[in-house]
C-alpha positions as CSV (number, residue, x, y, z in Angstrom):
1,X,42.7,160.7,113.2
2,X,40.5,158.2,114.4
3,X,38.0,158.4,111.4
4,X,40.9,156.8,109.1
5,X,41.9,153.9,108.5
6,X,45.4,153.8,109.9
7,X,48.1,151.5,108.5
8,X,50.5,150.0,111.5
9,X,53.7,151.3,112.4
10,X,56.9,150.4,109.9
11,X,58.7,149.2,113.2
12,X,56.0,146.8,114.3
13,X,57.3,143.1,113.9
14,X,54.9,140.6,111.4
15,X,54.0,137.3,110.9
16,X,53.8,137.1,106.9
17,X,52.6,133.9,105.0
18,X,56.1,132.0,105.0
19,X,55.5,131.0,101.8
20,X,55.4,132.8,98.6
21,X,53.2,130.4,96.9
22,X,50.9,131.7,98.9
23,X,51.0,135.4,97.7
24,X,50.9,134.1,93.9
25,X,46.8,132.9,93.0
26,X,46.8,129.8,91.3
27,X,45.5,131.2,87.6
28,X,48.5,133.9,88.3
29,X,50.3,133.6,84.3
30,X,53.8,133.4,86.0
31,X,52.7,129.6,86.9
32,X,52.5,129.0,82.9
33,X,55.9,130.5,82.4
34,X,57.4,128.6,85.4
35,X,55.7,124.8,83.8
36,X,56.5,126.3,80.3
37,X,60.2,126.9,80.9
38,X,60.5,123.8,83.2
39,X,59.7,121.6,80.7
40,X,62.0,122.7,78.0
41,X,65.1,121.2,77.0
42,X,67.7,124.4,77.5
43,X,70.7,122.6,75.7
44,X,69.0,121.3,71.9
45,X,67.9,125.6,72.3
46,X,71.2,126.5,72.1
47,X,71.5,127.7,75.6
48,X,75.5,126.6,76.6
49,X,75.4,127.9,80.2
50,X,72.6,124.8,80.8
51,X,75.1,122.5,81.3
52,X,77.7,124.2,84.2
53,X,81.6,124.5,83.9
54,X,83.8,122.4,86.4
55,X,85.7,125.6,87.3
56,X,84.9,129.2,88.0
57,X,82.2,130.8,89.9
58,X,78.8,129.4,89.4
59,X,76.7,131.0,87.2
60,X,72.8,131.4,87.6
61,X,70.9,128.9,85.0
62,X,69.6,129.9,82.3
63,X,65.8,128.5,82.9
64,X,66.0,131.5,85.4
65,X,66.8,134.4,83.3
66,X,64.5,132.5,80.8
67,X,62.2,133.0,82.9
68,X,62.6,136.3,83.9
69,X,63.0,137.2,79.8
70,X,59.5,135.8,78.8
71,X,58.1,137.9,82.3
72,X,59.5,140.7,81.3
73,X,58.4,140.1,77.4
74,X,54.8,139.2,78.1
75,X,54.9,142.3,80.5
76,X,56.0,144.6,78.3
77,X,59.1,145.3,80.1
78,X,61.9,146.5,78.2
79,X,64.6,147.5,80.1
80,X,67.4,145.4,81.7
81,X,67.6,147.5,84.6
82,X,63.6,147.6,85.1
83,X,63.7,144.0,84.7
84,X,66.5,144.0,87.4
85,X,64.6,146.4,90.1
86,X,61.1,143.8,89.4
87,X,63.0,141.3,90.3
88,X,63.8,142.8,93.6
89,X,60.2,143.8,94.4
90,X,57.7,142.0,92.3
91,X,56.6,139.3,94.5
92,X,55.1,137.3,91.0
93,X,59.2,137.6,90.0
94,X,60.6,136.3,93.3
95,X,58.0,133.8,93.4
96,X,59.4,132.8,89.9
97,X,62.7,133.1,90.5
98,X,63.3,131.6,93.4
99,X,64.0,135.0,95.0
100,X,67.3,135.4,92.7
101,X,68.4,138.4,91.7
102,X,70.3,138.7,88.5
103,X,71.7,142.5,87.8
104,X,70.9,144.8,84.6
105,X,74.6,143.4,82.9
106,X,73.2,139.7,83.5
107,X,69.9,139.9,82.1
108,X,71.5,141.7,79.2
109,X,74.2,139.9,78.1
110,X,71.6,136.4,78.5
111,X,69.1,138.4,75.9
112,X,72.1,138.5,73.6
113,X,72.6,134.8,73.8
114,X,68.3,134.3,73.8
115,X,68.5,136.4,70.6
116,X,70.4,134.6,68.9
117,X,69.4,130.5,70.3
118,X,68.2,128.8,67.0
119,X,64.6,128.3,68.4
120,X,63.4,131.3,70.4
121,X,61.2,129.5,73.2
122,X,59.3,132.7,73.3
123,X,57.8,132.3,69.9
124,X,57.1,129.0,71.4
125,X,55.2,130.3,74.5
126,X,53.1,132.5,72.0
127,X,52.2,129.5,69.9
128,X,50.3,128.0,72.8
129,X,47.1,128.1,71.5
130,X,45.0,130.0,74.6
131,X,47.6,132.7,74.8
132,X,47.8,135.7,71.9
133,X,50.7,137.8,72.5
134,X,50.2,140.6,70.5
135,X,46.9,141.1,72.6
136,X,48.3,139.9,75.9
137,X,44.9,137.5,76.4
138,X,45.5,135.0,79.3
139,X,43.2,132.4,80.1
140,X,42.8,131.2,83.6
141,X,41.5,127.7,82.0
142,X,44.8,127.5,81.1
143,X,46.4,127.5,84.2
144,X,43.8,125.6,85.6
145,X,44.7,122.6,83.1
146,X,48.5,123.1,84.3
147,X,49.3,120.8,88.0
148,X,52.8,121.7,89.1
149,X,54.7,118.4,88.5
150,X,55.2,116.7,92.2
151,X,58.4,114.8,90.6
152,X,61.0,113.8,93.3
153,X,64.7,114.1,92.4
């Protein structure tokens, strides 16, 4: 088999880019959705799990699943459970999320409560003049014009 390229062995130890940045190119759409989401304000949406409860075990924020609704909505992904198994393998997903990963009953319920927030923010992402959702047209001017914010907390 020398003629072939040949892959190297699943046991052999690798030195991967640390970062995932580094495996998401910077006119990659998931960088819109990640400024996009960022700079909304969850709570006058009508999103009630933006603001955490004192007591109870911590739920994941809803810019997240936001996050992963409008990925999964721009992909064309239906399914809570699809959306659930992307999330554990799409690099563009853990790059988005953080490397969180929500299960199918999550994602769900959070559509239920995206469904029915008084201003959908994914009508708002498909307002954005350079992006047409019913054709799925990105423009990489787009996400050249978009600088991750460098804000410090």
């Amino acid at each position: 088999m020398k003629r072939f390229i040949q892959g190297e062995h699943r046991g052999q130890g690798t030195l991967l880019p640390e970062s995932l940045d580094d495996y998401v190119s910077d006119t990659n759409p998931v960088r819109v959705v990640d400024a996009f989401v960022d700079e909304l304000n969850l709570v006058s949406l009508g999103f009630d799990g933006a603001i955490p409860a004192d007591t109870g075990r911590p739920a994941y924020h809803p810019a997240v699943l936001l996050k992963i609704y409008i990925y999964g909505y721009l992909n064309r992904i239906q399914s809570s459970r699809r959306l659930e198994r992307e999330a554990q393998r799409n690099v563009e997903l853990m790059w988005l999320t953080g490397r969180l990963t929500p299960d199918f009953k999550t994602i769900a319920n959070f559509r239920k409560i995206a469904r029915r927030s008084e201003a959908s923010a994914v009508s708002s992402l498909c307002s954005v003049r350079s992006w047409d959702c019913s054709e799925n047209i990105w423009s990489p001017s787009m996400a050249a014009n978009l600088k991750p914010s460098t804000k410090k907390a």
